[in-house]
PAGURO-949370 format. One record per residue (C-alpha): residue number from 1; residue in three letters; chain; x, y, z. Coordinates in nm, 2 decimals, always signed. Example, Ala and Ser with C-alpha at 12.3 -4.5 7.8 and 13.67 -1.06 7.14 Angstrom:
BEGIN
  seq  type  mol       u       v       w
    1   ala    A   +1.23   -0.45   +0.78
    2   ser    A   +1.37   -0.11   +0.71
***
This chain:
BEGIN
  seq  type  mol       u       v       w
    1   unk    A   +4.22   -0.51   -4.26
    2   unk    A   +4.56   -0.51   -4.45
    3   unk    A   +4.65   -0.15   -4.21
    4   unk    A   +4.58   -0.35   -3.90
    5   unk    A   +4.77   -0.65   -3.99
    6   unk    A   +5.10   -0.41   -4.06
    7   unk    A   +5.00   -0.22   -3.72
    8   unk    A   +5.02   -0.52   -3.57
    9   unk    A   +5.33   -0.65   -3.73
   10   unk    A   +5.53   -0.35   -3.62
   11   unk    A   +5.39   -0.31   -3.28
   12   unk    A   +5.55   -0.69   -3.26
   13   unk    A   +5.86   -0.62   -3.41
   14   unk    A   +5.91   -0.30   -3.17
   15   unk    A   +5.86   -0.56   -2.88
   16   unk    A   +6.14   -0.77   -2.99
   17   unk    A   +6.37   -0.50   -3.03
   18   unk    A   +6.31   -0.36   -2.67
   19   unk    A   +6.31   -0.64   -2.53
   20   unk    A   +6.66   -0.77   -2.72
   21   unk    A   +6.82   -0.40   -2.56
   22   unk    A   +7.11   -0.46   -2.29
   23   unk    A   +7.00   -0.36   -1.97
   24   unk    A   +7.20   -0.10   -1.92
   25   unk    A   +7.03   +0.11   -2.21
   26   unk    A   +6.70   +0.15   -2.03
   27   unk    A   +6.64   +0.42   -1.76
   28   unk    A   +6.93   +0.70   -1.76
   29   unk    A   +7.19   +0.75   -2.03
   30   unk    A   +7.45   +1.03   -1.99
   31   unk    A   +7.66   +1.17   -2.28
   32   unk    A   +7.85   +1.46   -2.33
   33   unk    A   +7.51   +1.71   -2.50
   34   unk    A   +7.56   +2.08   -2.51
   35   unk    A   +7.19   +2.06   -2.51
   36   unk    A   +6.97   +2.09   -2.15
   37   unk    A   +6.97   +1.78   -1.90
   38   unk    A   +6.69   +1.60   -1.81
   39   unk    A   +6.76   +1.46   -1.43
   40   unk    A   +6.67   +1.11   -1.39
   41   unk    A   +6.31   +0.99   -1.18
   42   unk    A   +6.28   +0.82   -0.93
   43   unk    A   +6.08   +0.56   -1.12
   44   unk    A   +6.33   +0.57   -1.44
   45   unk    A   +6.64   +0.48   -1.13
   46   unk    A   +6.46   +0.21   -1.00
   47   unk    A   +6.39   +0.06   -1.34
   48   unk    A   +6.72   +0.09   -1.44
   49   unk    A   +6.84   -0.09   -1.09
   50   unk    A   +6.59   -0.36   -1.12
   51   unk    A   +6.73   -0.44   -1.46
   52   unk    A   +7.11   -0.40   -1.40
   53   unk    A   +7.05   -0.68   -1.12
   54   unk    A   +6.86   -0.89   -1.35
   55   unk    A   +7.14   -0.88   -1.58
   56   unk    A   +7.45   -0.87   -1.38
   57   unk    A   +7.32   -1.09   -1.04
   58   unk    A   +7.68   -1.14   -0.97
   59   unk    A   +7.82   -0.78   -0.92
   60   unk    A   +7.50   -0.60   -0.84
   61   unk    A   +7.24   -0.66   -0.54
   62   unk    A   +6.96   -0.37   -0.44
   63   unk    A   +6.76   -0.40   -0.16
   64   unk    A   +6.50   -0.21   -0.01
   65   unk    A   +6.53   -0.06   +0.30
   66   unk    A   +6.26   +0.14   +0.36
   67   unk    A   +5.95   +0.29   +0.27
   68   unk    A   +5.90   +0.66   +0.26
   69   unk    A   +5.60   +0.81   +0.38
   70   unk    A   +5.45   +0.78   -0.04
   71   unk    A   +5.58   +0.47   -0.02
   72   unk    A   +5.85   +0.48   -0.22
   73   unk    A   +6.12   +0.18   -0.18
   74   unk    A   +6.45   +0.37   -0.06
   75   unk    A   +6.68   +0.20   -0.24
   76   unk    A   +7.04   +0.03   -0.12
   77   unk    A   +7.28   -0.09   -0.39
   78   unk    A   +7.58   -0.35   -0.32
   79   unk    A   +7.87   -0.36   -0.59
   80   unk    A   +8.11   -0.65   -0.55
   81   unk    A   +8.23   -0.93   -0.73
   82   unk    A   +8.09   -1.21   -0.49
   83   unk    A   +7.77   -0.97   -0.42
   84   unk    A   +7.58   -1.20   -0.20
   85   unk    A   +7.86   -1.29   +0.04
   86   unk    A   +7.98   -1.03   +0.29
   87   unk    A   +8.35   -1.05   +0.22
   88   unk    A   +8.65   -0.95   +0.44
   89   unk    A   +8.69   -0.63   +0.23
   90   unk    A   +8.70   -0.26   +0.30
   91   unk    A   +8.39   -0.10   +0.27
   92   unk    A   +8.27   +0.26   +0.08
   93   unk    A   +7.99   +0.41   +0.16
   94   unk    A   +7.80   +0.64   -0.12
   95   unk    A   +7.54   +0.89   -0.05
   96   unk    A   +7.35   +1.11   -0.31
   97   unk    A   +6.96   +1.28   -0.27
   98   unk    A   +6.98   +1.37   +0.04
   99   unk    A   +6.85   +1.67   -0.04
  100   unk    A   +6.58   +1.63   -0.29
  101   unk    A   +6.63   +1.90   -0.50
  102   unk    A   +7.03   +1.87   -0.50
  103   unk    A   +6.95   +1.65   -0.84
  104   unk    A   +7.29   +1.63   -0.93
  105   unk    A   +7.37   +1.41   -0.63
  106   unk    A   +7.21   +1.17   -0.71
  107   unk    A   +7.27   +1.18   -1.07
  108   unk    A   +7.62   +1.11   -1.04
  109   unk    A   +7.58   +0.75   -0.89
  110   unk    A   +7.34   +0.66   -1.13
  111   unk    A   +7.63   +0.75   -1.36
  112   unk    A   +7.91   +0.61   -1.11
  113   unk    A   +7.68   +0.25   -1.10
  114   unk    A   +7.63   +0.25   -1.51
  115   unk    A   +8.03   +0.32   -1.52
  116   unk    A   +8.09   +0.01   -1.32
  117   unk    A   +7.85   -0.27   -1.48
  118   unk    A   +7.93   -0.18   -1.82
  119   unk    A   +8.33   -0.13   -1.79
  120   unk    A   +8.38   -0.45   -1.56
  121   unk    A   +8.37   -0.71   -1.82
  122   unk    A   +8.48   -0.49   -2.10
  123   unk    A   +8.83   -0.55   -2.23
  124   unk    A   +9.05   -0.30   -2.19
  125   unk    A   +9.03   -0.03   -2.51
  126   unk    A   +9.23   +0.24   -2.64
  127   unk    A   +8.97   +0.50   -2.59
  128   unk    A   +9.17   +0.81   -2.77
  129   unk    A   +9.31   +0.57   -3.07
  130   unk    A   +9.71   +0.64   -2.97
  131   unk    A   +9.80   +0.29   -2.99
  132   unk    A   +9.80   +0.23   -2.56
  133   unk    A   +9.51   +0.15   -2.33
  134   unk    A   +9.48   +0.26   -2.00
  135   unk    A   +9.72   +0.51   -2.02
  136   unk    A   +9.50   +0.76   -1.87
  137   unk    A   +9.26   +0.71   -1.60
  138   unk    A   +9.01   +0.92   -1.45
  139   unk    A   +9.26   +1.09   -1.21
  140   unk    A   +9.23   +1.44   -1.33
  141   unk    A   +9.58   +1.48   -1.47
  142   unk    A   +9.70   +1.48   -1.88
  143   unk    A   +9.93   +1.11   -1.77
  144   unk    A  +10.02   +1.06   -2.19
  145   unk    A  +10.09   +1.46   -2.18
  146   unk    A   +9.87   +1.48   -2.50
  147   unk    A   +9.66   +1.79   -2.39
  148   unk    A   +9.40   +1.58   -2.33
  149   unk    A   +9.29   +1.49   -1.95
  150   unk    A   +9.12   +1.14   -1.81
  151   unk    A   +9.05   +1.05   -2.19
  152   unk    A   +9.16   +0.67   -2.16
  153   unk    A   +9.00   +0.53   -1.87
  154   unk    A   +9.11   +0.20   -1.72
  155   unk    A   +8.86   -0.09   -1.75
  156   unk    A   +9.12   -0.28   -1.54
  157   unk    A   +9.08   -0.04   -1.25
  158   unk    A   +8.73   -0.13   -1.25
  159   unk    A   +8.74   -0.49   -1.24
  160   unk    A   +9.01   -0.41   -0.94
  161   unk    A   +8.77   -0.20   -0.72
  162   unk    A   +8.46   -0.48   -0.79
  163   unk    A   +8.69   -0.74   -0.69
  164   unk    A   +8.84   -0.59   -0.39
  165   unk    A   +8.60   -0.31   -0.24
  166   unk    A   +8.23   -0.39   -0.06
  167   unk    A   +8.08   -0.06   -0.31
  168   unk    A   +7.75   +0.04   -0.08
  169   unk    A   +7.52   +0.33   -0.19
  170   unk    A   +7.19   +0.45   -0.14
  171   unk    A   +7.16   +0.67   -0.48
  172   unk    A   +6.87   +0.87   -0.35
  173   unk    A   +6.79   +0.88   +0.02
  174   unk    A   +6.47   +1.09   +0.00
  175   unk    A   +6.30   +1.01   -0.35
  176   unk    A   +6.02   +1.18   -0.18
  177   unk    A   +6.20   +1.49   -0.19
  178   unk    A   +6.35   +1.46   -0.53
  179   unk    A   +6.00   +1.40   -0.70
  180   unk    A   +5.85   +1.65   -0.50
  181   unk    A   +6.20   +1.92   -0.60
  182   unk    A   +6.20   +1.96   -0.21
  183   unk    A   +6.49   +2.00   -0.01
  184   unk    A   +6.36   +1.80   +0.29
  185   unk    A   +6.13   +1.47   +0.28
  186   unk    A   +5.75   +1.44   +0.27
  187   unk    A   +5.65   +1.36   +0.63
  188   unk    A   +5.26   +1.46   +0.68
  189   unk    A   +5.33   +1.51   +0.99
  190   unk    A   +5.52   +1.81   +0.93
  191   unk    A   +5.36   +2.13   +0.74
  192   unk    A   +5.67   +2.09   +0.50
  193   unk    A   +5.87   +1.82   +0.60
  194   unk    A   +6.18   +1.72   +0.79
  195   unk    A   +6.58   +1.81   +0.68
  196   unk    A   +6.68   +1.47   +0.70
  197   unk    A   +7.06   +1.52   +0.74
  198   unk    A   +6.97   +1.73   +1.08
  199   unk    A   +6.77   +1.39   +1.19
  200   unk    A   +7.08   +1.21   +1.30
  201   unk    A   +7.09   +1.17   +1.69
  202   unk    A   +7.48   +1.21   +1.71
  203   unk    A   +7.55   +1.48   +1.95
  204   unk    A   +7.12   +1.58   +1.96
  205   unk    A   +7.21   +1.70   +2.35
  206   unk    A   +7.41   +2.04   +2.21
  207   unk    A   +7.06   +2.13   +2.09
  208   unk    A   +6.90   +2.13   +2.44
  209   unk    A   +7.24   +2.27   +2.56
  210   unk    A   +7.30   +2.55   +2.39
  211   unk    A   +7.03   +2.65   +2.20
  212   unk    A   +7.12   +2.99   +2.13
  213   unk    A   +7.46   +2.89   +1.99
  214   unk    A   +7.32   +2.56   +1.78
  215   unk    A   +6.99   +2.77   +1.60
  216   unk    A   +6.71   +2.65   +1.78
  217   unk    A   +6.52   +2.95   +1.60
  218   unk    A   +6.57   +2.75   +1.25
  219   unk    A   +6.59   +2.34   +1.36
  220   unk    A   +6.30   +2.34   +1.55
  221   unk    A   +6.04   +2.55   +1.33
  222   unk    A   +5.90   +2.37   +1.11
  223   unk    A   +5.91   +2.58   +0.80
  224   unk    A   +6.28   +2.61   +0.84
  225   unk    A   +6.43   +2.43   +0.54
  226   unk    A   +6.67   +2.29   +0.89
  227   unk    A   +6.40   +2.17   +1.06
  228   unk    A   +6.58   +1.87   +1.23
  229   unk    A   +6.22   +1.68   +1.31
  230   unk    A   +6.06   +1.55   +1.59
  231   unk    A   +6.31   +1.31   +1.76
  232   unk    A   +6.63   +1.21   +1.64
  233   unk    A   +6.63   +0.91   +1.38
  234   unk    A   +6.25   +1.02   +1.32
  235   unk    A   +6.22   +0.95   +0.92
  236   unk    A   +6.27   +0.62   +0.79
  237   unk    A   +6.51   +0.77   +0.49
  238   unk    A   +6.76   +0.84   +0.80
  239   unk    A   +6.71   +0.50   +0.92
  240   unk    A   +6.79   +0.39   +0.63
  241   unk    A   +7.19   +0.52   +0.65
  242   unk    A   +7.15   +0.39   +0.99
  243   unk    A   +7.10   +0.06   +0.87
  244   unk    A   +7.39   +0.07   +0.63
  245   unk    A   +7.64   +0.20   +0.87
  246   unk    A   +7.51   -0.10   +1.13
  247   unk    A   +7.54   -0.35   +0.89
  248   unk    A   +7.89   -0.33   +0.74
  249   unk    A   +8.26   -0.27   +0.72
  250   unk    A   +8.28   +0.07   +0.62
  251   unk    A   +8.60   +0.29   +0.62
  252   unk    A   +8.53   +0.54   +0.41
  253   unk    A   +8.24   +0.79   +0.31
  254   unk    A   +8.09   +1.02   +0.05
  255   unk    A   +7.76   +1.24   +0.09
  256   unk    A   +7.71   +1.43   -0.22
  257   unk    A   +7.53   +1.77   -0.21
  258   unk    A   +7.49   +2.04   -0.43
  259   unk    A   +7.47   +2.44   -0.42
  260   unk    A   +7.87   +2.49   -0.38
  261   unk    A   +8.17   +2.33   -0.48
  262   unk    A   +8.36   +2.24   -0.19
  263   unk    A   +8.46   +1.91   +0.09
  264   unk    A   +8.37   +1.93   +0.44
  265   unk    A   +8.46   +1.68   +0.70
  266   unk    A   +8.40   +1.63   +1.08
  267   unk    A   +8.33   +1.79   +1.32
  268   unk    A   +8.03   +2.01   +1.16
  269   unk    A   +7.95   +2.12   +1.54
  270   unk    A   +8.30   +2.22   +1.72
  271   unk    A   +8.59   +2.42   +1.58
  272   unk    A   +8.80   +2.14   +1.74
  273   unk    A   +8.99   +1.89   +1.53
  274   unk    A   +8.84   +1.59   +1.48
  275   unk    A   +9.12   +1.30   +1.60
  276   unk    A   +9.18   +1.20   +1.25
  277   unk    A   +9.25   +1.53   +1.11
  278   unk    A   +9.54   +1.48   +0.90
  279   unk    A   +9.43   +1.16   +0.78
  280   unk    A   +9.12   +1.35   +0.68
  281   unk    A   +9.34   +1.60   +0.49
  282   unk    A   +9.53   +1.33   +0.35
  283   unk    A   +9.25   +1.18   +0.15
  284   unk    A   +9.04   +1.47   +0.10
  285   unk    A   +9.37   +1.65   -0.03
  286   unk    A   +9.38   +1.34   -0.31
  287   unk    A   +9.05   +1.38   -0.39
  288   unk    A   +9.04   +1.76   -0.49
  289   unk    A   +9.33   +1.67   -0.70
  290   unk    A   +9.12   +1.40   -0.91
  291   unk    A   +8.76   +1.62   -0.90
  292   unk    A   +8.93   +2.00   -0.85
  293   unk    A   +8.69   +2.05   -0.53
  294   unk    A   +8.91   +2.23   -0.24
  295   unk    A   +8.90   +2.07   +0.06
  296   unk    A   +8.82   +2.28   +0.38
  297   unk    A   +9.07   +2.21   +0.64
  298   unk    A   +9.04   +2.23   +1.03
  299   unk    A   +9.16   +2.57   +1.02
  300   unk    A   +8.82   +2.69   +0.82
  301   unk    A   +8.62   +2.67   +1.08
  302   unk    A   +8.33   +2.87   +0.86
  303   unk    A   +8.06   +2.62   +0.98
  304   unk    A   +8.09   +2.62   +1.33
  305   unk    A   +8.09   +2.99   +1.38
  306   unk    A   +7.76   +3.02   +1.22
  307   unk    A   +7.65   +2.83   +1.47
  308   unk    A   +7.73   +2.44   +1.37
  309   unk    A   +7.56   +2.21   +1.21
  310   unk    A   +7.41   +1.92   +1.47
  311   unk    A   +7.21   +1.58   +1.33
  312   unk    A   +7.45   +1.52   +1.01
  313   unk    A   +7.49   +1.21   +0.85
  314   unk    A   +7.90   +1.27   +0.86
  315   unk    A   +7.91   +1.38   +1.23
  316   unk    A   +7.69   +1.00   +1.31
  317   unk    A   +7.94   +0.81   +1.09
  318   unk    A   +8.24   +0.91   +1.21
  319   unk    A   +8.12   +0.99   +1.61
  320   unk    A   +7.89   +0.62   +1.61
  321   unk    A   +8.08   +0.44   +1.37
  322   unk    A   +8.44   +0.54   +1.28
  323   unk    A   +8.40   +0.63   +0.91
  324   unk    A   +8.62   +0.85   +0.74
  325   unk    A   +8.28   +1.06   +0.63
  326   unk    A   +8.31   +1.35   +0.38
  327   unk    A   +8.05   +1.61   +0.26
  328   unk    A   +8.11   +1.66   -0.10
  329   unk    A   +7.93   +1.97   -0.31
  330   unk    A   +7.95   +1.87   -0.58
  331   unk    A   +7.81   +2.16   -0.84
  332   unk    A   +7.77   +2.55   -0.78
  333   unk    A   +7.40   +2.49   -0.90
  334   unk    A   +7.17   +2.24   -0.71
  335   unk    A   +7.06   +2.08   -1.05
  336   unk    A   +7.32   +2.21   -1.32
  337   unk    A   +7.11   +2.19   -1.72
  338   unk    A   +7.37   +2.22   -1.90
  339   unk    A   +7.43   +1.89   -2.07
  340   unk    A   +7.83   +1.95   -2.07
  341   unk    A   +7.86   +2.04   -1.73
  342   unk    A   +7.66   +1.75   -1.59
  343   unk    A   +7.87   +1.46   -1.79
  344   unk    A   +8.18   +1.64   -1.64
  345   unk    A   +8.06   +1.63   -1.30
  346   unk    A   +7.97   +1.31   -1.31
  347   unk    A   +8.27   +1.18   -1.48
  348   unk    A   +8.55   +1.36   -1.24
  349   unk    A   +8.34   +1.17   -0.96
  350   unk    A   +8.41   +0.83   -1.10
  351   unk    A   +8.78   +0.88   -1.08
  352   unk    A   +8.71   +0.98   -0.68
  353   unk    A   +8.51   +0.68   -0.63
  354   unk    A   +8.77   +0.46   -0.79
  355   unk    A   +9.05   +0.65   -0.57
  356   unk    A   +8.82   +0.57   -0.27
  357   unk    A   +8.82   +0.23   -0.39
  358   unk    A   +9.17   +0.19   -0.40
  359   unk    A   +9.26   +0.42   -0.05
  360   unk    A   +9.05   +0.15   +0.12
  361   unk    A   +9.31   -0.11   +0.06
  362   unk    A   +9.56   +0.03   +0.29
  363   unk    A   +9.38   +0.25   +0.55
  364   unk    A   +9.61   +0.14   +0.84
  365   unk    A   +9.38   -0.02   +1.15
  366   unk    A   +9.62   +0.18   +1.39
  367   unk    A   +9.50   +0.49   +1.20
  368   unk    A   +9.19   +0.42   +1.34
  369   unk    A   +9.11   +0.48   +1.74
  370   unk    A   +8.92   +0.41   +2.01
  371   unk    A   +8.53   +0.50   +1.95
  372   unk    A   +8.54   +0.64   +2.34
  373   unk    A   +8.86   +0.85   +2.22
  374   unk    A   +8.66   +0.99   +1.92
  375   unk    A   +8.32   +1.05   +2.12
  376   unk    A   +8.48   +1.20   +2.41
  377   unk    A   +8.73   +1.43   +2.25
  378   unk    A   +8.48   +1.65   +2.07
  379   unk    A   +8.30   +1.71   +2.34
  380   unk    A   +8.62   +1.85   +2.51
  381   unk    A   +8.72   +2.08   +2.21
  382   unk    A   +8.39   +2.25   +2.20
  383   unk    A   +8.38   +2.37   +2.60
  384   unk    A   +8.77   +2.47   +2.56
  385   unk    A   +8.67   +2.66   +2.27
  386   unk    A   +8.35   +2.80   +2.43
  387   unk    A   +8.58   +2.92   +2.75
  388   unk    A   +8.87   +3.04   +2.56
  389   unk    A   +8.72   +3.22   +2.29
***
């Protein structure tokens, strides 16, 4: 009798304590650990999303938008200091899980999303004791020249890019995928599912056009770990980005991926430069500075001579909707164990995110063209190149 009473007096006392933990200790928790990384679920994301909005209402909103086909919520995340007002502020987009067994990409917004609630009400600290705060941010450079790189992060700079950014993200477009360790989704109607970022119908005609040239021996079998699906804007987790991109403001773009570390950017079908090429090499030249990733320039034009890649979600953003849209591998393995590496990764990308944050500010409007200048200009580079190569 005595044993159950004490059984029962711990098993209340545990209660209390869990339920007296901050929110942002439940679900995923990343520290620098030599030891082997265990990649967040999809269940353990949405529980810590569910209780980051609970706790921070004002900064944080997630919405569904979407069910996969094992009905899994496909989850969109708003960061922003009035959260439930759409604001005359610049938008950035963030994409991770595309690919469901690119873990890391995913990963790294979980972490991005944690940085941000926790560090925006925090008062600024001297993280490396030297008597100064802030003095260096996540940038990638040594700024106190101490030896020691990104080591004093500014809780300022947070509260700045919450106050003055619209932060969208869907963390993990194909949970399907990620639970399943599968590169594409779970559609049943498929033998093994369809590559979701070669469902977007921006440009789909090249396909019946030139097959030969655009792999219709890969994106139309289904087995192909390319198989582009059975219509363009098919799944509901591409529908999803859709939705985003309809919705908002949004001038600039990150899809993280995983199996290289490198930055593409439009066009992923023509060798021809896209019409905001140097502002494309402008900001993707600042961002391998901050994460060390080198940016592939117009004048690699690696991807196109394989053959292109048609029905990406950085080809529909920037051709449908005039965002500056950036692939970003973000790790030579798709799911990196090491404990180490995987902080680091994460880390460096929360200085790129802030940067983002920041570039939005001042993005000129007269950088920005026509949509008819940008959709008919590709088209033009790719039968030049065709004739004159």
């Amino acid at each position: 009798m005595k044993s159950n009473i004490l059984k029962t007096i711990f098993v209340i006392f545990f209660a209390l304590i869990v339920c007296l933990l901050p929110a942002t200790t439940i679900g995923i928790t990343l520290e620098k650990a030599s030891s082997e990384h265990e990649y967040c679920t999809y269940q353990e994301m949405t529980d810590l999303l569910e209780n980051l909005q609970e706790q921070n209402p004002e900064i944080i909103k997630i919405e569904s938008y979407g069910k996969t086909y094992e009905n899994r919520d496909i989850w969109f995340v708003k960061i922003s200091d009035n959260v439930d007002i759409d604001e005359d502020e610049p938008g950035v987009l963030l994409l991770g899980g595309i690919h469901g067994d690119e873990k890391i990409s995913f990963e790294l917004l979980i972490f991005f999303i944690n940085h941000m609630i926790e560090n925006y009400d925090k008062e600024n600290t001297d993280d490396d004791n030297d008597g100064y705060i802030n003095e260096d941010p996540i940038d990638g450079k040594d700024n106190d020249q101490d030896g020691q790189i990104d080591e004093d992060p500014s809780e300022d700079r947070v509260r700045e890019a919450i106050d003055n950014t619209q932060i969208y993200m869907i963390p993990m477009i194909n949970p399907d995928g990620v639970e399943a360790n599968n590169r594409k989704n779970c559609n049943p109607d498929s033998r093994h599912g369809v590559n979701i970022n070669r469902n977007f119908g921006y440009d789909w005609k090249y396909y019946e056009l030139f097959p030969s040239i655009f792999g219709d021996r890969w994106t139309d079998i289904e087995t192909s770990g390319n198989y582009r699906g059975p219509s363009p804007y098919s799944e509901t987790e591409t529908q999803a980005v859709v939705k985003v991109a309809e919705s908002f403001k949004i001038s600039l773009s990150l899809s993280y991926h995983s199996g290289a570390e490198v930055v593409f950017y439009p066009w992923y079908h023509t060798t021809g430069k896209a019409p905001h090429e140097n502002l494309f090499i402008s900001i993707g030249g600042d961002m391998e500075e901050i994460s060390g990733y080198p940016l592939w320039t117009g004048t690699n034009t690696i991807i196109p001579k394989l053959g292109g890649n048609l029905g990406t979600s950085e080809n529909y953003l920037y051709g449908e909707h005039e965002i500056l849209a950036y692939t970003v591998e973000s790790a030579r393995q798709k799911a990196p164990t090491n404990g180490d590496t995987v902080y680091d990764i994460c880390y460096k990308n929360v200085g790129v995110h802030l940067y983002l944050c920041e570039k939005s500010q001042n993005i000129e409007e007269k950088e920005i063209t026509s949509k008819n200048h940008i959709k008919i200009l590709p088209h033009i580079s790719f039968f030049l190149n065709k004739i004159l190569r």
